[in-house]
Residue, then its C-alpha position, 0 to 999 in steps of 0.5 A: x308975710x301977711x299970709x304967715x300972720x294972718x294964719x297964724x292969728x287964726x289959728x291961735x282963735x283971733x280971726x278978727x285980726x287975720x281978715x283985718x291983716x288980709x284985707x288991704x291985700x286981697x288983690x292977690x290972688x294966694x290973699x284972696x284964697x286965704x281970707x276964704x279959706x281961714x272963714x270956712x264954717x265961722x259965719x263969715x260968709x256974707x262979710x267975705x261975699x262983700x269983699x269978693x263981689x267987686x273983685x270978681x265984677x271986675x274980673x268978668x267985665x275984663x278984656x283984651x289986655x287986661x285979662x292976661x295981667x288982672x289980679x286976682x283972677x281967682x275973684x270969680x271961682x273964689x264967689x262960687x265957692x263961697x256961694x256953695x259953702x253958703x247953701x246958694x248952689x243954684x246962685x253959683x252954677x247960674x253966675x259962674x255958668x254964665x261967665x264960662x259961656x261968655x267967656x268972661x273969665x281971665x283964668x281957666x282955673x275958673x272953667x275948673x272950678x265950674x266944673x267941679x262944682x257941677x260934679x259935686x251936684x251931679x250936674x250930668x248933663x251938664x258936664x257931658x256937654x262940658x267935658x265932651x266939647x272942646x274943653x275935654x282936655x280941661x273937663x273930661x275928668x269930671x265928666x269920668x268921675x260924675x259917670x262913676x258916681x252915677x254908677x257907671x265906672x265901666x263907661x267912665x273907664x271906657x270914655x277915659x281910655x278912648x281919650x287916652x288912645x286917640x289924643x293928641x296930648x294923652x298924659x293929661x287924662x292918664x291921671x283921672x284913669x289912675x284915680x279910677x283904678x285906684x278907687x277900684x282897688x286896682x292899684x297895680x293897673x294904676x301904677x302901669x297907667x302912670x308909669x309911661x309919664x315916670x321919666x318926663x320932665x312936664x307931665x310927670x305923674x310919679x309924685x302923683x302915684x307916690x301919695x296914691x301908694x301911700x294912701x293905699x297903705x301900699x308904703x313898701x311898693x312907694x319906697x321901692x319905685x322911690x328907690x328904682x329911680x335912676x341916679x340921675x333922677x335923684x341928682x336932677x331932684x335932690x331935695x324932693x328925693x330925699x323929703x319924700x324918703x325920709x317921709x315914706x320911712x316915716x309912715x312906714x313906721x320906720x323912724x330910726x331909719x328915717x333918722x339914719x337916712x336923713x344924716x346921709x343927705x348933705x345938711x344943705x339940703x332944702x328942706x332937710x330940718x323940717x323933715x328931721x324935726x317932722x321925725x323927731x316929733x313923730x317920736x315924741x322927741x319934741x325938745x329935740x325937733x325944737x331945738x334942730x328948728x332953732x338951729x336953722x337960720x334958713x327956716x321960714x317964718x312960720x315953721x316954728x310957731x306952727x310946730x308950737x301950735x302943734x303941741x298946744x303952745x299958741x301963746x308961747x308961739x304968737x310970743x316969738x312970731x316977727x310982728x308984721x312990721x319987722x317982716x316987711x323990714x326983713x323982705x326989704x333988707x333981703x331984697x336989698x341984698x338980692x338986688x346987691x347980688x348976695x341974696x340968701x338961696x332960700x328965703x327965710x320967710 
């Protein structure tokens, strides 16, 4: 809820009143990424680094128990980042180095976020070191890409498909060999290297291939391998199913189809008034959009307002946004009911 707010406080220009919202909070971890996020560029850094340095201490001094519970457990990535943001880049791969090699940190999030750091600063050798040892199948990705940027794809591609051959667990290094191809222009070769993974439950890499045609402009090939999907598939997936459809229609260019579509799914679908309104504003039928987000009781919070500041109206959606205390009052009235046994299915916010 206080997320909602604070974002919307934000955007409407108020950042005061959104970092006041956020900090009573900020020992969770989705509110600590949050405050970071909605400072980036606005001269907050040394205010957020003060808010995150004794979160992020008693991260590292954790053990034992207490690290499978701490919270947040994003305090020690989340300084490096800001720390990076902040032109302190050597303070960040000194701090967060040192953590990893202690083991002092609660997450492997943590070991990611050190090892992207080292591969947005072409930290080589230290990545090889990373990404080559026993945390290969975290950190080998980034060990790939800084190969590539250093001009050597063809080792990068090489070290990925040995891993790929010879792994216990493959799957998790299929997907930076798919964004290699692809960056290659090898977007067929991509697609048959995610394929394999196309009917796991865990592990899965379609969705991933989707967005990677997409990107590509490749919109009719991710409407035809959406559409080869089995009808079990679509059965066990019914919303994703559809809002990716509806989507792909809509980037294609093909709103009335999309429309069309969309009167096709059941309308309890989830989702489904957002992906129509998401259509209908694409064309220009802002009224419409509005008016079918209006109709939906189901909608979260925050999708109408964010549809107004969309269209420049920041002042007409601050006027209609819940205060936070009417939002703590409906969480309470619908856990309430939750717990009586006759909660809602989809939360409204």
């Amino acid at each position: 809820m206080c997320y909602d707010f604070a974002k919307l406080l934000a955007k409407a220009g108020r950042l005061d009143e959104a970092i006041t919202v956020l900090t009573p909070h900020l020992d969770r971890e989705w509110i600590l990424s949050t405050l970071v996020e909605l400072t980036a560029g606005q001269g907050r850094d040394e205010q957020v680094l003060q808010l995150i340095a004794p979160r992020a201490q008693r991260a590292r001094n954790a053990r034992g128990e207490e690290r499978w519970s701490f919270s947040p457990s994003n305090a020690q990535d989340l300084q490096a980042q800001v720390l990076e943001r902040s032109g302190r880049v050597d303070e960040a791969v000194r701090i967060l180095g040192a953590d990893i090699a202690a083991g002092h940190i609660v997450v492997q999030n943590t070991l990611i976020a050190y090892a992207e750091l080292l591969w947005r600063h072409g930290r080589l050798e230290e990545l090889r070191l990373l990404g080559t040892g026993e945390r290969a199948g975290d950190t080998l990705a980034y060990y790939a890409r800084a190969l590539e940027d250093d001009g050597q794809a063809d080792e990068a591609e090489a070290v990925l498909r040995r891993y790929i051959a010879a792994a216990e667990h493959p799957d998790r290094f299929r997907w930076p060999l798919i964004e290699l191809l692809a960056r290659q222009g090898r977007i067929e070769e991509a697609v048959e290297v995610g394929r394999p993974t196309f009917d796991y439950h865990d592990a899965c890499l379609f969705e991933g291939v989707i967005h990677l045609l997409h990107e590509a402009g490749w919109l009719d090939d991710a409407l035809a391998l959406l559409d080869a999907r089995s009808a079990e598939f679509v059965e066990e997936h019914p919303s994703w199913f559809s809002s990716n459809r509806i989507w792909l229609l809509g980037e294609a260019g093909r709103h009335e189809e999309a429309l069309a579509y969309a009167e096709t799914v059941p309308p309890d679908t989830y989702g489904l008034t957002v992906d129509k309104a998401r259509i209908l504003e694409e064309l220009g039928r802002l009224e419409e959009a509005l008016t079918l987000l209006r109709t939906d009781t189901e909608l979260r919070s925050s999708e109408m307002p964010e549809f107004l500041i969309r269209q420049g109206r920041a002042a007409e959606a601050l006027a209609g946004m819940p205060s936070l205390a009417e939002l703590h009052a409906a969480r309470r009235r619908r856990d309430a009911a939750m717990y009586a046994g006759r909660g809602p299915s989809n939360p409204s916010f």
